[in-house]
C-alpha positions in Angstrom: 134.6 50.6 11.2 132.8 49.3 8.7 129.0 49.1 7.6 129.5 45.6 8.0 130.8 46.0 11.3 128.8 48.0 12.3 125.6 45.9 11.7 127.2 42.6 12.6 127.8 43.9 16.5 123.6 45.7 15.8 122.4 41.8 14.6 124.5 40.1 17.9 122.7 42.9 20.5 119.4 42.9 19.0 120.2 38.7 19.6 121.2 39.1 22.8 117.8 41.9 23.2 115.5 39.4 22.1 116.6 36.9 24.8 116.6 39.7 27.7 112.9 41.2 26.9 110.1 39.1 27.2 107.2 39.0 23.8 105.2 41.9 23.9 101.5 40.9 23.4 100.0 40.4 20.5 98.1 43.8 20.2 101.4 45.6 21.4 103.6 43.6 19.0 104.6 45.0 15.7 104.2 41.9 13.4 100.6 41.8 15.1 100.0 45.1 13.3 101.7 44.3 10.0 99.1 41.2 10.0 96.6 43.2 10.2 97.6 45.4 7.5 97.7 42.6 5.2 94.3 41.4 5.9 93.1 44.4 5.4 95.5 44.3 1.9 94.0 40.9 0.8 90.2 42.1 1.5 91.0 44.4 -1.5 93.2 42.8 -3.8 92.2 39.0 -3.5 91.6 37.2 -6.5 92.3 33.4 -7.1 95.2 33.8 -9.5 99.2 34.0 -9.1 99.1 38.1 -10.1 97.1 38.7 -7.4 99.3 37.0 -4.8 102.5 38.9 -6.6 101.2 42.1 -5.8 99.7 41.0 -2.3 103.5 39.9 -1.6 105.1 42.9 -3.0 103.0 45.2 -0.9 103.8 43.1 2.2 107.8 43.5 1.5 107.2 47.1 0.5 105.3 47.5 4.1 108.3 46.0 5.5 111.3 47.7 4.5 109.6 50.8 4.5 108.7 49.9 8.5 112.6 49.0 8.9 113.6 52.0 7.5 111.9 54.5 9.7 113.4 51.8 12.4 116.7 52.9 11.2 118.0 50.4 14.7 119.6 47.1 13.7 119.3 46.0 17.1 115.7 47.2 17.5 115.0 45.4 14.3 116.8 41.9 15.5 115.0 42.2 18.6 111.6 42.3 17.8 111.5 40.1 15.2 113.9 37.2 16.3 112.1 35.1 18.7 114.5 32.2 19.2 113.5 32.6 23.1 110.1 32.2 22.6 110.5 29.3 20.3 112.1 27.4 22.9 109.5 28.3 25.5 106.8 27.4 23.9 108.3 23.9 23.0 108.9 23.6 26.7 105.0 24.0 27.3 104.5 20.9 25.1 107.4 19.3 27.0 106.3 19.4 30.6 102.9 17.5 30.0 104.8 15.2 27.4 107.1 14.1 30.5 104.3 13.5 32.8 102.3 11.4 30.4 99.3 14.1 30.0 98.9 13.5 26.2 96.3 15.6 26.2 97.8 18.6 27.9 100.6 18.2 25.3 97.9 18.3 22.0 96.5 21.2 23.6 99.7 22.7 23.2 101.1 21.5 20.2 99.5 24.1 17.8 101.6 26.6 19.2 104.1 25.3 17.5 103.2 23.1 14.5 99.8 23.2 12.0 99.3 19.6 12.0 96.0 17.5 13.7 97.7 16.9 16.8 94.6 14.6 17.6 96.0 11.3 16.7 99.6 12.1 17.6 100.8 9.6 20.3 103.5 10.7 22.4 106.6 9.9 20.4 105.0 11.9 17.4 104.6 15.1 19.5 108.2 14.8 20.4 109.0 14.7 16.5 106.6 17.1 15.5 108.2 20.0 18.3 111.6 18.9 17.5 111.1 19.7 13.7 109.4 22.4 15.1 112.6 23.8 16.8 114.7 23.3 13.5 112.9 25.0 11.0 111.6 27.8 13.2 114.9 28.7 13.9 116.1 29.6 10.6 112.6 31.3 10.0 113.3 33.3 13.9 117.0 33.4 14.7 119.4 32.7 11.3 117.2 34.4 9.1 116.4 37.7 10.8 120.3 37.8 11.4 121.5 37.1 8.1 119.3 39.6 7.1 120.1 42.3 9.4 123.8 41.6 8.5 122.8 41.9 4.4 120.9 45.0 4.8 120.5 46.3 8.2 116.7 46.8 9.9 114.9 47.1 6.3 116.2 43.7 5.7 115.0 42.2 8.9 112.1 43.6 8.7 111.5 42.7 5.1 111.9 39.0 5.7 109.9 39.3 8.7 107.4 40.4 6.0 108.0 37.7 4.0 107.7 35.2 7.2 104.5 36.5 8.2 102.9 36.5 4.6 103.4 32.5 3.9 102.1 31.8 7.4 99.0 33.8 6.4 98.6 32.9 2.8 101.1 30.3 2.0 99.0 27.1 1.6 98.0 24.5 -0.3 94.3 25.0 0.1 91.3 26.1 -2.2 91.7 29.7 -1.5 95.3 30.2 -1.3 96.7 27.8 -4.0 97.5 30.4 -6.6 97.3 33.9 -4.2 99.8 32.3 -2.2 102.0 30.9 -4.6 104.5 34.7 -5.0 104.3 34.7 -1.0 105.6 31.0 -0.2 107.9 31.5 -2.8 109.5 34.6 -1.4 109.6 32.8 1.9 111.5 29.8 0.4 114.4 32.1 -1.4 114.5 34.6 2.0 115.5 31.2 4.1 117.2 29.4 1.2 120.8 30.8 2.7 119.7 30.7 6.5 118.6 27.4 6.4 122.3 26.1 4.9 124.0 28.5 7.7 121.9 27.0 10.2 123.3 23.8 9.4 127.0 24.8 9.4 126.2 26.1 13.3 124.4 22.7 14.0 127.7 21.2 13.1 130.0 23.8 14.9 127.4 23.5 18.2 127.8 19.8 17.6 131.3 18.7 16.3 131.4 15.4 17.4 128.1 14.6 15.1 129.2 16.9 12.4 130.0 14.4 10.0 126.9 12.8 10.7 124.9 16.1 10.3 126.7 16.9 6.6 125.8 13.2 5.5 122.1 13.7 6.9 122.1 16.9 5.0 123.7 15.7 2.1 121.6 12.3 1.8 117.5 13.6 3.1 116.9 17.1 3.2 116.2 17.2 -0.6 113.6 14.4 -0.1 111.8 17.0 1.7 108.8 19.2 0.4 110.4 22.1 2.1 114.1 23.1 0.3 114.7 24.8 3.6 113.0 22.4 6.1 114.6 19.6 4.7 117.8 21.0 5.6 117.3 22.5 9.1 115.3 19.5 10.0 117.9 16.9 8.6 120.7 18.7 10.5 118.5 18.2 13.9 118.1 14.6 13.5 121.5 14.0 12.9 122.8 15.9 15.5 120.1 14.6 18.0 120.3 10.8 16.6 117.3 10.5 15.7 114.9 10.1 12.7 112.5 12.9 11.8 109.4 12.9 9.1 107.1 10.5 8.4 103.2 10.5 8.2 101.4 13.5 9.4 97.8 15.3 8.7 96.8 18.7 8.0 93.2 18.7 8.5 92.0 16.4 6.0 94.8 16.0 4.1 97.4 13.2 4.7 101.3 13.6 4.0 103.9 11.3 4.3 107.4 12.3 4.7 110.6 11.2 3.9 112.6 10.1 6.9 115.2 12.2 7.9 118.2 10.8 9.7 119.2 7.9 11.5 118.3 6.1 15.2 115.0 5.6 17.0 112.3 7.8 16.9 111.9 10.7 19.6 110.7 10.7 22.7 110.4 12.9 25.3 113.6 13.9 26.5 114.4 14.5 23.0 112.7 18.3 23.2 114.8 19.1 25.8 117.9 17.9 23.7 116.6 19.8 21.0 115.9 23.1 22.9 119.2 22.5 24.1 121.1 22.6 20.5 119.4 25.6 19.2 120.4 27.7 21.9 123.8 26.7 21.5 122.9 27.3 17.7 122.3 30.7 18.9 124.8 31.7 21.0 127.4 30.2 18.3 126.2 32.8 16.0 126.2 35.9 18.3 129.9 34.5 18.8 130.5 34.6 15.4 128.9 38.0 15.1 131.0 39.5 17.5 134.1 38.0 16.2 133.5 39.5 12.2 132.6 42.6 14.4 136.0 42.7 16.3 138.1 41.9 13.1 136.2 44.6 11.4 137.3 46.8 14.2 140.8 45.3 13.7 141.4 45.7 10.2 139.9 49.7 10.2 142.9 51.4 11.1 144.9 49.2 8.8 142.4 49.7 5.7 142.3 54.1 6.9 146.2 53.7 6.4 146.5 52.3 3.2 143.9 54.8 1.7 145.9 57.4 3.4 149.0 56.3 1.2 147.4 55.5 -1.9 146.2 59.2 -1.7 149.3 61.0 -1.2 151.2 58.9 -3.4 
């Protein structure tokens, strides 16, 4: 068998590991300890210009690859650092309250997921809010950490995870982090710039009957977004749900207003559920598509061995 094989069956167990073992607590978990590590990274090498943020970002993909390397598991790898389980239940949490009319409960909750003011969200925005939630975390927490761990086994997973981790800390468009963010969002944006496009293509295969929808959605919106990756995940979602993402949200005290993204009413409710719903499928289409390069891999070894055998004695 193959490298290839060999970590395309490691990326579909440490899948299938993720959604068997629940989230070890924070202090326990290892991306816990990388932030740390980074904290303690910036303390000494802050400084409000781009240079600063390229070293910063090159120590934190350093970190991680070295970390995946003593890892040496693919599976290991893909099962700490996916969190497509986890995703889904904490959109669930913003779900029940959402369903029972408790706007409040649902606010409370909200942050979980998403960094916007969830303080003047009504009910229908929540719904938006976790369902673009649910899209573009799941190329960040499932596509990604995969496509990775299929590229370049557990250093690659855990490199991107890196990379993940680093924009959430750093990547922002705020006094302090405007210019020593700038190399870390950047990184993130290439990392998910494939993942986000394969997510897609697996909306459409877990949704067939709105895959023409999805690749006109995709197609016709997701460049209108800030994000060259959430555009896309979140543009595939709305199609494939119905429904029309984006609009006017707030960050603290500053105000966005997005493009909107896809066709039909806005979300409600029921539409988390729906959404949950897709991305597992999402999921479970990749680990079937996994296991299928894995098993032609398999396959096509003894056919490949043969050959070489010939070419060598001829």
């Amino acid at each position: 068998m193959s490298r290839l094989g060999h970590r395309a069956i490691g990326v579909a167990l440490g899948l299938l590991l993720q959604k068997a073992l629940p989230e070890p607590p924070d202090r326990w978990h290892p991306v816990g300890w990388f932030g740390t590590a980074m904290q303690r990274v910036e303390a000494v090498t802050y400084a409000d210009s781009r240079s600063a943020g390229v070293r910063h970002a090159l120590a934190g993909v350093a970190l991680g690859a070295v970390a995946g390397r003593a890892t040496s598991s693919t599976v290991l790898a893909v099962g700490l650092c996916a969190a497509g389980r986890e995703l889904r239940r904490a959109a669930r949490l913003v779900e029940a309250p959402l369903l029972d009319g408790d706007l409040a409960g649902a606010r409370a909750h909200l942050p979980s997921l998403v960094g916007r003011d969830p303080s003047r969200l009504d009910a229908s925005a929540i719904a938006a809010a976790v369902v673009e939630s649910l899209a573009e975390n799941s190329v960040d927490a499932v596509i990604a950490p995969a496509a990775w761990g299929l590229l370049a086994g557990a250093p690659g997973v855990l490199a991107h995870r890196a990379i993940n981790t680093m924009d959430a800390m750093v990547g922002h468009h705020d006094d302090r982090y405007e210019n020593y963010g700038w190399a870390s969002a950047r990184l993130d944006d290439g990392a998910n710039w494939i993942p986000a496009r394969l997510f897609a293509l697996l909306v459409m295969a877990a949704e067939p009957g709105r895959a023409s929808a999805v690749r006109g959605a995709v197609r016709r919106d997701a460049h209108l977004h800030p994000s060259p990756n959430a555009g896309v995940a979140e543009a595939a979602v709305a199609a494939a749900l119905g429904r029309e993402l984006g609009g006017p949200l707030h960050y603290g005290e500053r105000h966005e207003d997005r493009p909107r993204l896809g066709d039909g009413a806005r979300p409600e409710a029921v539409d988390i559920s729906r959404a949950r719903e897709l991305t597992s499928r999402v999921e479970w289409a990749l680990i079937g598509a996994l296991v299928l390069l894995w098993w032609t891999d398999r396959r096509l070894a003894p056919a490949h061995a043969g050959a070489m055998r010939t070419r060598r004695t001829t």
